[in-house]
C-alpha positions as CSV (number, residue, x, y, z in Angstrom):
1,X,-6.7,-45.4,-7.8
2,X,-4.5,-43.3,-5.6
3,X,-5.6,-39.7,-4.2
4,X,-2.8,-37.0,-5.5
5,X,-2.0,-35.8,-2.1
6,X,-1.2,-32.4,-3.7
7,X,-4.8,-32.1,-4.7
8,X,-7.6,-31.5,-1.9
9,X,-10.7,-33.7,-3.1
10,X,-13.8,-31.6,-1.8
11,X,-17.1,-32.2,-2.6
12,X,-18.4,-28.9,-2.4
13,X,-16.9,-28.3,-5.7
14,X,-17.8,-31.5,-7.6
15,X,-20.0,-31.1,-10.3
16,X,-22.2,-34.5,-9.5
17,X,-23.0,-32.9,-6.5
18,X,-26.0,-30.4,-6.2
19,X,-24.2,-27.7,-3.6
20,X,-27.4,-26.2,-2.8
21,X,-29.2,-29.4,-2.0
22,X,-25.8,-31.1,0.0
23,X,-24.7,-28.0,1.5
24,X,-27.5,-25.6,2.0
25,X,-26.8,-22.8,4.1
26,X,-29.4,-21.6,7.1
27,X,-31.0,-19.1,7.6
28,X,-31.1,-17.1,10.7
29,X,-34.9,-18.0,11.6
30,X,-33.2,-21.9,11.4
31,X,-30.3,-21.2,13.3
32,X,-32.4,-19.7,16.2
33,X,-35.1,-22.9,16.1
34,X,-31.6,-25.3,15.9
35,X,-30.6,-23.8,19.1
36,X,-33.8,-24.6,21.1
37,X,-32.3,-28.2,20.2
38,X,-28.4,-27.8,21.0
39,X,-25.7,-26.1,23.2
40,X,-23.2,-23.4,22.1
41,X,-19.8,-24.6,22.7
42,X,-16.3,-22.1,22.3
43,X,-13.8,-25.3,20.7
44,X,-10.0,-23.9,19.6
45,X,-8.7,-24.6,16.3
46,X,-7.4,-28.1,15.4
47,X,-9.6,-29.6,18.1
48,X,-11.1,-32.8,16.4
49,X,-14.8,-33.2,17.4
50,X,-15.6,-36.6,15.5
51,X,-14.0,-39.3,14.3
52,X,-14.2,-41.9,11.6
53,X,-15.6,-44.8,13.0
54,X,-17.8,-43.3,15.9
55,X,-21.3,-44.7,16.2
56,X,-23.9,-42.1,17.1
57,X,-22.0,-38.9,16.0
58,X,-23.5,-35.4,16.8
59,X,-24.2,-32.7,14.4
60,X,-22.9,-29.5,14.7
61,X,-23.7,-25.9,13.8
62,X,-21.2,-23.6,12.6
63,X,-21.9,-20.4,14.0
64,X,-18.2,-18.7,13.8
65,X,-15.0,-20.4,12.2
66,X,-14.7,-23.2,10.0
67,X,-14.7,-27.0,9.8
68,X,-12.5,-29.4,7.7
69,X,-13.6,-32.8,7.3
70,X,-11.1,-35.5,6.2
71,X,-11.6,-38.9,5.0
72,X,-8.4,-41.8,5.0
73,X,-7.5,-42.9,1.8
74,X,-6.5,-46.4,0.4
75,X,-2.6,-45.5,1.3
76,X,-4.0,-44.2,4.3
77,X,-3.7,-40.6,4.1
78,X,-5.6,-38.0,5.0
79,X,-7.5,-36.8,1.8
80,X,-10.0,-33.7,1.9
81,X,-13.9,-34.7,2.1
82,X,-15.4,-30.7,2.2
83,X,-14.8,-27.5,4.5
84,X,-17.7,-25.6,5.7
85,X,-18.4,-22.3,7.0
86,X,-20.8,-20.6,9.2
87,X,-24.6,-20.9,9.1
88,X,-23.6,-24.6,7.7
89,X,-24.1,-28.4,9.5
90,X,-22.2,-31.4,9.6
91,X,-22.5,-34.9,8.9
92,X,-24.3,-36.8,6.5
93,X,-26.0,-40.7,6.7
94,X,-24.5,-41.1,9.9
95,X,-26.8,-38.5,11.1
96,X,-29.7,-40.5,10.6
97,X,-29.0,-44.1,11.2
98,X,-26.5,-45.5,14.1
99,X,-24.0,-46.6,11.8
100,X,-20.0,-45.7,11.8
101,X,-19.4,-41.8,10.5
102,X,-17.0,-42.2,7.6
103,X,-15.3,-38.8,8.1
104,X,-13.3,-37.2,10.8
105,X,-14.2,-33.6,11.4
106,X,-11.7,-31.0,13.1
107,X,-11.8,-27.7,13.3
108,X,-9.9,-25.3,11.4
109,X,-9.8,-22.0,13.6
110,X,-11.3,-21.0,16.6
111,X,-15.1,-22.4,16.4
112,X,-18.2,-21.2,17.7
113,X,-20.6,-24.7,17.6
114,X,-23.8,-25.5,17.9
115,X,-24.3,-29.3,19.3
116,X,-27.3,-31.4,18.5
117,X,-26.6,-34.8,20.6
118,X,-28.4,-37.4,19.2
119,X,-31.6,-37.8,21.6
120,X,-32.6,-33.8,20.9
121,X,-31.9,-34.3,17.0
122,X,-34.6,-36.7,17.0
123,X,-36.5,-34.2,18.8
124,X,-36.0,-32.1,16.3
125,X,-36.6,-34.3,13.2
126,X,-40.1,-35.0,15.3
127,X,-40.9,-31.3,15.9
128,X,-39.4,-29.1,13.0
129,X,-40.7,-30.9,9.8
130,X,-38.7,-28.6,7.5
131,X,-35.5,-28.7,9.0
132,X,-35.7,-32.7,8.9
133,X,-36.5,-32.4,5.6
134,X,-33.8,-30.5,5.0
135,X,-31.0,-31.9,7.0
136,X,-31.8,-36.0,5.4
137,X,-31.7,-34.3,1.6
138,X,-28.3,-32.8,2.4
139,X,-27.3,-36.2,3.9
140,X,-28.6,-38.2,1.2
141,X,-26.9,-36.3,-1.5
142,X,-23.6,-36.0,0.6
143,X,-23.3,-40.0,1.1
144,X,-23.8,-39.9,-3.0
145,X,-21.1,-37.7,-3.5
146,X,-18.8,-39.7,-1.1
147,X,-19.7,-43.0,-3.4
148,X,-18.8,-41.1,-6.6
149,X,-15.8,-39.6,-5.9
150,X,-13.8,-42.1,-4.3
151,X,-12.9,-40.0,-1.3
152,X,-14.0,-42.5,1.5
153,X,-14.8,-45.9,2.6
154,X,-12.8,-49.3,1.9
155,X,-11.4,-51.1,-1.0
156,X,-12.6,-54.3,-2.2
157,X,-9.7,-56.6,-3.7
158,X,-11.0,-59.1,-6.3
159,X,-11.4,-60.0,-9.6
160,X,-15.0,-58.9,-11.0
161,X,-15.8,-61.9,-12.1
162,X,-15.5,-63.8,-9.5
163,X,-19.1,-64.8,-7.6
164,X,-17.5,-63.6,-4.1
165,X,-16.3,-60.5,-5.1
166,X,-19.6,-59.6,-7.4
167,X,-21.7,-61.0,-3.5
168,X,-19.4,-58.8,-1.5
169,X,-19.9,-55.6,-4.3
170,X,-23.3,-56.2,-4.6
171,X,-23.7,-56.3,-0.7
172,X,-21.7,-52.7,-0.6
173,X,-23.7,-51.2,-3.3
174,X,-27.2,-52.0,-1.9
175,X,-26.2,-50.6,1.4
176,X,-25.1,-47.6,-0.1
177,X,-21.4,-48.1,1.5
178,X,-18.4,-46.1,-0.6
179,X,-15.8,-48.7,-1.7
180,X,-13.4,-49.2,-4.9
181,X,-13.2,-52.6,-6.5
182,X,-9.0,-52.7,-7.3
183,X,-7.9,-56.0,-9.4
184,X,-6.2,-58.3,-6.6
185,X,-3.0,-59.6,-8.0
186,X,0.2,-57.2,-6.6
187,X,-1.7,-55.5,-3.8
188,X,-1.7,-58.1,-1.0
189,X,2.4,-58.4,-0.8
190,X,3.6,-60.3,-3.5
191,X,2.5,-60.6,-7.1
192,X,-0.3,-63.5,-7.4
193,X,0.2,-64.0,-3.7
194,X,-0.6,-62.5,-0.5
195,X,2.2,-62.7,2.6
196,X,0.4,-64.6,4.7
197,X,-0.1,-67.5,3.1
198,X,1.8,-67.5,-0.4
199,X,-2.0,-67.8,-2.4
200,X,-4.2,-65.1,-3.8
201,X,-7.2,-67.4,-4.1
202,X,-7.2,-68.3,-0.5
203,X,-7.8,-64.2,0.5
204,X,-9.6,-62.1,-1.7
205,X,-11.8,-61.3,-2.3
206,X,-10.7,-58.9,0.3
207,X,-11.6,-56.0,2.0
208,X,-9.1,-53.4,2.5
209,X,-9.4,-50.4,5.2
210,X,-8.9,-47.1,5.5
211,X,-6.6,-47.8,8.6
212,X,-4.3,-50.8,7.1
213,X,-6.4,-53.4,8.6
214,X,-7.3,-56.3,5.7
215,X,-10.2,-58.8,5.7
216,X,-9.4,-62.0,4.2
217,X,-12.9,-63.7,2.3
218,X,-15.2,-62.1,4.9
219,X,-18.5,-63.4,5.5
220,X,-21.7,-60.6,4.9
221,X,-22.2,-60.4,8.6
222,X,-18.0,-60.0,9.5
223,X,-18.5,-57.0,6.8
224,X,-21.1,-56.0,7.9
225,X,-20.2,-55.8,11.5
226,X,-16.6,-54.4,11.5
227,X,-18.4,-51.4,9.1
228,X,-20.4,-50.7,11.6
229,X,-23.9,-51.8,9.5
230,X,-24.9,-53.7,12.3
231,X,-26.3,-52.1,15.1
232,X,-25.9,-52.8,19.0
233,X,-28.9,-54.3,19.8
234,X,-30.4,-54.9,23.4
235,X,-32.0,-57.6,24.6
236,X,-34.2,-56.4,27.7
237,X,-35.9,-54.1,25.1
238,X,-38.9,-54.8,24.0
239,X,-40.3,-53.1,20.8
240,X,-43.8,-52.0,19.7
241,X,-43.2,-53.8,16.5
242,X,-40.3,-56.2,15.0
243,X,-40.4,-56.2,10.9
244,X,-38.8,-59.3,9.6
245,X,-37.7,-58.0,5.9
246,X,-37.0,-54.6,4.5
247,X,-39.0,-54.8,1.4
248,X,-41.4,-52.2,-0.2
249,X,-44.1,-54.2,2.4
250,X,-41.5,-54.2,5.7
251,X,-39.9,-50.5,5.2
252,X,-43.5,-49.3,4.8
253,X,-44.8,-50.9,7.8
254,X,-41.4,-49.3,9.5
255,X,-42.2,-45.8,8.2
256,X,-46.1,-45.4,9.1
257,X,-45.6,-47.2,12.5
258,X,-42.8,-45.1,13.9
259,X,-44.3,-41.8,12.6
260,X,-47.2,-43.1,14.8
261,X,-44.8,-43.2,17.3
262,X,-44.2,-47.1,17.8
263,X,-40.9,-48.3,18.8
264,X,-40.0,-50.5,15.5
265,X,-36.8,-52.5,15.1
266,X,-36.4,-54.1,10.9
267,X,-34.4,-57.1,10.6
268,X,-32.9,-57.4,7.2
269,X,-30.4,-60.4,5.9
270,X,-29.1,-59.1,3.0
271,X,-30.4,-55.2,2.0
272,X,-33.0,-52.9,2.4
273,X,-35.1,-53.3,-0.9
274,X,-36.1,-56.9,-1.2
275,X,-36.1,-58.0,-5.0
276,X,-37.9,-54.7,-5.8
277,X,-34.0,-52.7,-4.7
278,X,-32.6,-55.1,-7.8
279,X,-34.7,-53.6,-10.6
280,X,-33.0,-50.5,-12.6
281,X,-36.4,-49.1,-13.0
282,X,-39.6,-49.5,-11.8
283,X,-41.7,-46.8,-14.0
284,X,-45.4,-47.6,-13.1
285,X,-44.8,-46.8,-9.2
286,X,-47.6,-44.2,-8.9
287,X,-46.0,-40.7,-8.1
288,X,-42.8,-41.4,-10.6
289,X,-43.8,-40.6,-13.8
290,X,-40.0,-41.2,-15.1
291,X,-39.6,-44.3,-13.0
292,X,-37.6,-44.7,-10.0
293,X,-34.5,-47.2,-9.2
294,X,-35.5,-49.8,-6.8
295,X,-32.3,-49.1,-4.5
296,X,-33.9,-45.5,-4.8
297,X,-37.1,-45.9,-3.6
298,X,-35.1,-48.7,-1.1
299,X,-32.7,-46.3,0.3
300,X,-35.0,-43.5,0.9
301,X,-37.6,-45.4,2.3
302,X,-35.2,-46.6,4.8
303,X,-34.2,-43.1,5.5
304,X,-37.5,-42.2,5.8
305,X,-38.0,-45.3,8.7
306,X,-35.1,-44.1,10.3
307,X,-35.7,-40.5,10.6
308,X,-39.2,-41.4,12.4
309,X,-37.1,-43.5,15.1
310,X,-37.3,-47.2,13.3
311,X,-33.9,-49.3,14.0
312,X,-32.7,-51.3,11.3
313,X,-30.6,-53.9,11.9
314,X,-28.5,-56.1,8.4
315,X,-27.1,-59.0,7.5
316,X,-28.5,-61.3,10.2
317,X,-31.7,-63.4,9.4
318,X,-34.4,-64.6,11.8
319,X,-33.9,-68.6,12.7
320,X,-36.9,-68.9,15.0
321,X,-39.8,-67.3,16.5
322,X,-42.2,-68.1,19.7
323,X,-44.7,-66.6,21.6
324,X,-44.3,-66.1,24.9
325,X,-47.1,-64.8,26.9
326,X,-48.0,-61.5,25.4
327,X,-44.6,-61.2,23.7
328,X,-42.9,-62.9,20.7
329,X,-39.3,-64.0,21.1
330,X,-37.2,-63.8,17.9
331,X,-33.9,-65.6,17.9
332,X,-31.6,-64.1,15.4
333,X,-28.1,-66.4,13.2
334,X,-25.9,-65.0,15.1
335,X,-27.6,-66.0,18.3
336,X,-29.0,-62.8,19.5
337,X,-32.4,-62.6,21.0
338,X,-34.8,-59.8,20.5
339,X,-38.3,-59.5,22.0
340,X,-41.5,-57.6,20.3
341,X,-45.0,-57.8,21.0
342,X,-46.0,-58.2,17.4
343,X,-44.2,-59.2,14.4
344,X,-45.1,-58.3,10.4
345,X,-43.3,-60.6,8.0
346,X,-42.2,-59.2,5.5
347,X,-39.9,-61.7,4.3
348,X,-40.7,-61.9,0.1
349,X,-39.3,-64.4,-1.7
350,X,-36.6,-65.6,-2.8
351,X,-35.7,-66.2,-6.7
352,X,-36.7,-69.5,-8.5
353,X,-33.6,-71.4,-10.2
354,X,-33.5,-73.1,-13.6
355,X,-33.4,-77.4,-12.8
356,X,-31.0,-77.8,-15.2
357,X,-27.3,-79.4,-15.0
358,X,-24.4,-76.7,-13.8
359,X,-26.8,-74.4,-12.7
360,X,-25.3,-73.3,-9.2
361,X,-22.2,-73.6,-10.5
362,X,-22.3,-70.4,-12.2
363,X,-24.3,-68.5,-9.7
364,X,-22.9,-65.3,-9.7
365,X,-20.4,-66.9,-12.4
366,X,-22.0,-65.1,-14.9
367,X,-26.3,-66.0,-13.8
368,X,-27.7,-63.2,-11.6
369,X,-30.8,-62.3,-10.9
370,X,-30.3,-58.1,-10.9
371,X,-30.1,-55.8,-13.6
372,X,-28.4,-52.9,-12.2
373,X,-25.5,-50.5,-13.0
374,X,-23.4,-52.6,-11.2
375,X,-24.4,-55.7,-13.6
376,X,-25.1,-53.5,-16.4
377,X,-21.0,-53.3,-16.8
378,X,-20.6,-56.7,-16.2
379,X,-22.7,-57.9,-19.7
380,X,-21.0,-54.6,-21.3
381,X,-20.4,-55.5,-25.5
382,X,-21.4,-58.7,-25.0
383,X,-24.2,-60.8,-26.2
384,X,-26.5,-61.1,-22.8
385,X,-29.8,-63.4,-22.0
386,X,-32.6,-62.5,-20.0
387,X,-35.3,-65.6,-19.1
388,X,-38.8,-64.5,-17.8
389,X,-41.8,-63.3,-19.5
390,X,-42.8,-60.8,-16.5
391,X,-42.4,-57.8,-15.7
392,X,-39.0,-58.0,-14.1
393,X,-37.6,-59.5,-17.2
394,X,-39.0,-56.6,-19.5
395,X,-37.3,-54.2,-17.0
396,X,-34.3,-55.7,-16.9
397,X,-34.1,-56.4,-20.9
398,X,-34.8,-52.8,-21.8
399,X,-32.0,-51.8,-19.3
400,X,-29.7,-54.0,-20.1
401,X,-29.5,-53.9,-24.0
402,X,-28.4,-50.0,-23.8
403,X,-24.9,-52.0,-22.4
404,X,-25.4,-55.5,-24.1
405,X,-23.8,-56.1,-27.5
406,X,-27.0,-57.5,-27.8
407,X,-30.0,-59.0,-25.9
408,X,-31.8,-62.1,-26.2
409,X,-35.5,-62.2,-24.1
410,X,-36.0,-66.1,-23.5
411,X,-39.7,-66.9,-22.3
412,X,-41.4,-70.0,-22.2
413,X,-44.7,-68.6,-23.7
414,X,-46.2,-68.0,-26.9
415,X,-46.4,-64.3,-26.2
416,X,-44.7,-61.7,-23.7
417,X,-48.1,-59.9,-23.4
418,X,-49.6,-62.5,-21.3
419,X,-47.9,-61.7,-17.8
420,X,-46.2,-58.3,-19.0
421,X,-47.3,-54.8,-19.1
422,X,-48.4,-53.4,-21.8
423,X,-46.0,-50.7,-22.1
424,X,-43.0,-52.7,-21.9
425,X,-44.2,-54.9,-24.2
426,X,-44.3,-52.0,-26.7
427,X,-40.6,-50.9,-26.1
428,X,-39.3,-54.4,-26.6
429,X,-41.0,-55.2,-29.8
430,X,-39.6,-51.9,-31.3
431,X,-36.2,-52.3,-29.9
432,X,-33.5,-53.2,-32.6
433,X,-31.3,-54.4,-29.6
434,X,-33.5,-56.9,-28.2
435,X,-34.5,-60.6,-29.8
436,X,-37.4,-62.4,-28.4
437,X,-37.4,-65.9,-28.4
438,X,-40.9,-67.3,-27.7
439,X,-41.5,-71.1,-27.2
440,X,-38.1,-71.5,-25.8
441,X,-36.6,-72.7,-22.9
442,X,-32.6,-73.0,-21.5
443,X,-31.4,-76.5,-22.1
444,X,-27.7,-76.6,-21.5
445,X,-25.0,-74.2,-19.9
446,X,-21.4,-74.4,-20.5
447,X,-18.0,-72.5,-19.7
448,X,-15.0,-73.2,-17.3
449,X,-14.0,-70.6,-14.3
450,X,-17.3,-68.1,-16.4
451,X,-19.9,-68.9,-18.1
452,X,-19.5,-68.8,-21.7
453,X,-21.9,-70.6,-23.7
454,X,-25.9,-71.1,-23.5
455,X,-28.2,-73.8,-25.2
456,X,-31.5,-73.5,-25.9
457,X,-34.2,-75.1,-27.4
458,X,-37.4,-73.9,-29.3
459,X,-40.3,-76.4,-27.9
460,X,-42.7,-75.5,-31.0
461,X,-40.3,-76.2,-33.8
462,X,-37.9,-77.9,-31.9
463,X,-34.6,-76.0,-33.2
464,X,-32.1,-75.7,-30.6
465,X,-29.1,-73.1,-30.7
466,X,-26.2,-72.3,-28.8
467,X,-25.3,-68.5,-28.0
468,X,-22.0,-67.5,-26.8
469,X,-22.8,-65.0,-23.4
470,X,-21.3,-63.2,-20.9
471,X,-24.2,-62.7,-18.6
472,X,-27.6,-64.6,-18.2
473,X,-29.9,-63.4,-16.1
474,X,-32.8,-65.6,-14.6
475,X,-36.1,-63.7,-13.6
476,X,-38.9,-67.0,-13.8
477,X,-40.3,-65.1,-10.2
478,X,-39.9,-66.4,-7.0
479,X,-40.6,-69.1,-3.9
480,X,-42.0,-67.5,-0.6
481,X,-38.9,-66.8,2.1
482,X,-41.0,-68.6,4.6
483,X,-39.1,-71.7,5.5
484,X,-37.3,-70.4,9.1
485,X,-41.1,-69.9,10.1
486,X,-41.4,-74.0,10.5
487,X,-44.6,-74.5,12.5
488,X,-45.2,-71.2,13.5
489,X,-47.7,-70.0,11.7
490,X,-50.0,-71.6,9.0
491,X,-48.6,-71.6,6.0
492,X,-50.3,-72.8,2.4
493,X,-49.9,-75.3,0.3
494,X,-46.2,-73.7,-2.0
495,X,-45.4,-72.0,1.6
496,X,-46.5,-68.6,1.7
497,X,-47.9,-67.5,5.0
498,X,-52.1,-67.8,5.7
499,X,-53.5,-64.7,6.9
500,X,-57.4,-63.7,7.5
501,X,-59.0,-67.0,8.1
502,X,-61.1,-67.5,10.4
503,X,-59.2,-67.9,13.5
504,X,-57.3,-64.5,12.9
505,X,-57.8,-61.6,15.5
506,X,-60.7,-59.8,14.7
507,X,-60.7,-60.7,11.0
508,X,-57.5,-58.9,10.0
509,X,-56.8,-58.9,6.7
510,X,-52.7,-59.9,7.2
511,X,-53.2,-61.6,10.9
512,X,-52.0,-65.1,10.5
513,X,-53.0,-68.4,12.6
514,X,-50.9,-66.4,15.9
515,X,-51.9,-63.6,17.4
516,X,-49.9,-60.8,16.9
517,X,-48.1,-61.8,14.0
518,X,-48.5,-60.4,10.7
519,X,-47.5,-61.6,7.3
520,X,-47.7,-58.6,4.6
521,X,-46.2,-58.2,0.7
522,X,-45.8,-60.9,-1.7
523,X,-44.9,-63.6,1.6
524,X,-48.5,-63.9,2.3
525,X,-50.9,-65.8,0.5
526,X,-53.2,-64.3,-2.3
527,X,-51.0,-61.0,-2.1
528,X,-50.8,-59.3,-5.4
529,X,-46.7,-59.1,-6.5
530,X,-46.8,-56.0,-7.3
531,X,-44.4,-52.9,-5.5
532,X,-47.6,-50.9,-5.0
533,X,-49.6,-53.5,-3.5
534,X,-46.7,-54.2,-1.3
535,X,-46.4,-50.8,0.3
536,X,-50.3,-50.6,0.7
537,X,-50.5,-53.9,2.7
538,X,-47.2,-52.6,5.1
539,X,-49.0,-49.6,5.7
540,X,-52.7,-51.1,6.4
541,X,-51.5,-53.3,8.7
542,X,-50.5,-50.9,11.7
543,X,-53.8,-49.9,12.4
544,X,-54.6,-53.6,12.5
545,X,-51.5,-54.0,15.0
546,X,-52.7,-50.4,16.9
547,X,-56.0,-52.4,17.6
548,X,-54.3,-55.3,18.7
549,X,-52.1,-53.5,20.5
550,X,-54.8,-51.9,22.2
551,X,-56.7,-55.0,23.4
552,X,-54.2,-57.2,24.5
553,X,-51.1,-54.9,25.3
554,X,-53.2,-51.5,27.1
555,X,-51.1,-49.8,29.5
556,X,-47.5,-52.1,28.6
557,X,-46.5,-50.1,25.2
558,X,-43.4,-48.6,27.1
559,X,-40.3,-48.6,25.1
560,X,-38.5,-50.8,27.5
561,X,-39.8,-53.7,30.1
């Protein structure tokens, strides 16, 4: 998939991108309010004012002249991204979050500019609600357009079956990072081979940058890090507010706490999301009367947490937590220690497993536990399983049968309507693509490098069948993410976290057995596991947490100590 180097890719002109929305043009009332905010500067033509790779990039103003922004390709030449003119901005995620820009941006003549450094764009996205609104659409829908038309980011060499190169994809696509997947074999030297060592299997899957550099079988947080995902934390900070997991629960705690002006810092493993940022659709979220995706909802809420100050640090998990004095010490995998002086977990669950024989083997070998785009081409013309009888399952069923050959719906029950919604319920019983087989339950799973072949039996009439698949996916719900708490707080008897007994701080709802910690979405005990519900309890829990902070932490809430 190489760039024709006789043919300028520029997104202005491509048709998946809306031009007014991801390059709207100021007006002069904007222009005048933007410069309260930033500093005219005269800069010659070809002078390069950001670079690809640079944290913490400013946005500029193009009062005279023009700008050319230019992304590296996979051979590692320049290839257009989009020129703009006066009365237009640059940048686009980067703007927002502290994460590597992907472009470099030079200028093509002489330039008039206006600079927003990063401390007075946050002014503004405090102060001028409209322009914020503005300048995050435009960024949102320019990252889009950087993902769809291959003109940026990093290849990933692999083979798309393969369970590390589907982790490593999967990891890219729910961070919203542009890549290609390329088929391996030729590209690392040697046919079947790579130069280092002589093997293909022994380096990819591999990541391959726009620079040359390749990373042999990286690990999430090695990606993470040398794409600049992970932020530069400091460890004599301590914040309002740490939020362990970016679910619906964690980024909603993130978003209404650092409107309120909280310093907040969200520590995610994998991606923002949770299991909600897996479903294709989620179409009783109230407001969405279409449905929404759940990397969506994911993404912008993230966005949302980020333009309101939140920090949001991925790919590194939380080992340990202790209170100290008035403050809670949080020791993260890779050894890094941040200090808060509350904490919300936020942690969810993680997804249950069939006990049956081969079972990890073909994690990711052909069982996942998403039902997105991305899997949606994996089960493409083939005959595909989905097990569960909730909601998830219906979701993902109906979604994936518009790419399956066909789908089978395997639930233990007699009936799908007694843990799934009505609605969905409906749309699978009239669906010609979709089988339901009630009573039933996976006995048997078989393949070699994939998996290729399911057995089932039916527990009433005690028929079993085999089914030859290319994709099963298990959705049976989940086990509470709670086991790095150890004896922190209380936890009940299957693990999720106690809150509002009667030793909690002033009878909080989501306090737990420690003051100052908090345990929201479907982590803690009794919580309905439902999206909604999730982002309710994130957002009712910061005026808990302004109370506490209140009482026990009056005249300390600096940014810094």
């Amino acid at each position: 998939m190489s760039h024709d180097p006789n043919k300028a890719r520029d997104l202005q002109s491509s048709s998946a991108v809306p031009h007014e929305l991801a390059f709207p043009l100021l007006t002069e009332e904007m222009m005048s309010r933007i410069r309260q905010y930033g500093t005219e500067e005269h800069i010659p033509a070809k002078t390069q004012i950001f670079r690809a790779g640079q944290r913490e990039v400013n946005m500029f103003v193009i009062v005279k002249g023009t700008v050319k922004l230019y992304a590296l390709d996979e051979n590692n030449k320049r290839a257009l991204v989009a020129t703009q003119h006066a009365r237009e901005f640059t940048g686009e995620l980067d703007l927002i979050t502290a994460r590597h820009t992907l472009a470099n941006g030079f200028t093509e003549k002489d330039c008039v500019l206006i600079r927003v450094r990063r401390d007075e764009l946050r002014r503004l996205f405090n102060s001028e609600g409209d322009l914020a609104n503005l300048i995050v659409r435009a960024a949102i829908w320019r990252r889009i357009a950087l993902i769809e038309e291959d003109v940026s980011g990093v290849v990933l060499l692999g083979d798309v079956k393969d369970a590390y190169t589907i982790q490593l994809q999967r990891f890219l696509t729910r961070n919203s990072y542009p890549h290609r997947l390329v088929k391996a074999a030729g590209r690392l030297g040697i046919e079947g081979g790579c130069n280092s060592c002589g093997r293909l299997d022994s380096c990819v899957p591999a990541i391959v940058f726009p620079d040359g550099r390749i990373l042999h079988r990286p690990t999430i947080a090695e990606l993470a890090d040398e794409l600049g995902l992970m932020e530069v934390l400091d460890e004599d900070t301590i914040y309002d507010i740490i939020v362990v997991g970016a679910g619906p629960a964690g980024l909603a705690t993130a978003v209404y706490a650092a409107s309120e002006g909280l310093s907040v810092l969200v520590i995610e493993y994998a991606a923002p999301g949770g299991q909600a940022g897996t479903s294709s659709k989620i179409e009783n979220y109230l407001g969405f009367p279409t449905g929404v995706s759940g990397h969506g909802l994911a993404m912008k809420a993230q966005l949302q947490a980020q333009k309101f100050g939140a920090r949001i640090v991925v790919s590194r998990s939380v080992i340990s937590i202790r209170r100290q004095g008035l403050f809670h010490r949080l020791v993260l995998s890779d050894g890094q220690v941040v200090r808060s002086r509350t904490v919300v977990i936020a942690t969810g669950a993680t997804y249950s497993k069939l006990d049956i024989q081969n079972y990890d083997r073909f994690e990711h070998q052909g069982i996942h536990y998403a039902a997105t785009g991305m899997e949606g081409k994996l089960c493409s013309r083939q005959e595909c399983i989905v097990v569960g009888g909730g909601n998830s399952a219906g979701q993902a069923a109906l979604y994936l049968s518009a790419f399956a050959k066909h789908l089978h719906l395997v639930i233990r029950r007699e009936s799908m309507a007694v843990s799934m919604s009505r609605y969905l319920v409906d749309r699978i019983e009239s669906s010609t693509r979709i089988t339901v087989h009630t009573h039933t339950e996976i006995e048997q799973l078989e393949g070699s490098a994939t998996l290729e072949c399911v057995r089932w039996i039916n527990r009433k009439t005690g028929i079993r069948q085999a089914l030859c698949v290319g994709s099963m996916f298990v959705m049976i719900g989940a086990k509470p993410n709670s086991g790095w708490l150890h004896d922190t707080v209380a936890l009940d008897d299957k693990g999720f976290v106690l809150t509002g007994t009667a030793g909690a701080f002033e009878g909080s709802r989501y306090a737990t057995t420690v003051p100052g910690i908090y345990a929201v979405g479907d982590v803690r005990s009794g919580s309905v596991k439902r999206v909604a519900s999730a982002v309710g309890e994130g957002s009712a829990v910061v005026a808990d947490i302004h109370r506490y902070l209140a009482e026990f932490c009056e005249g300390s809430l600096s940014r810094t100590s």
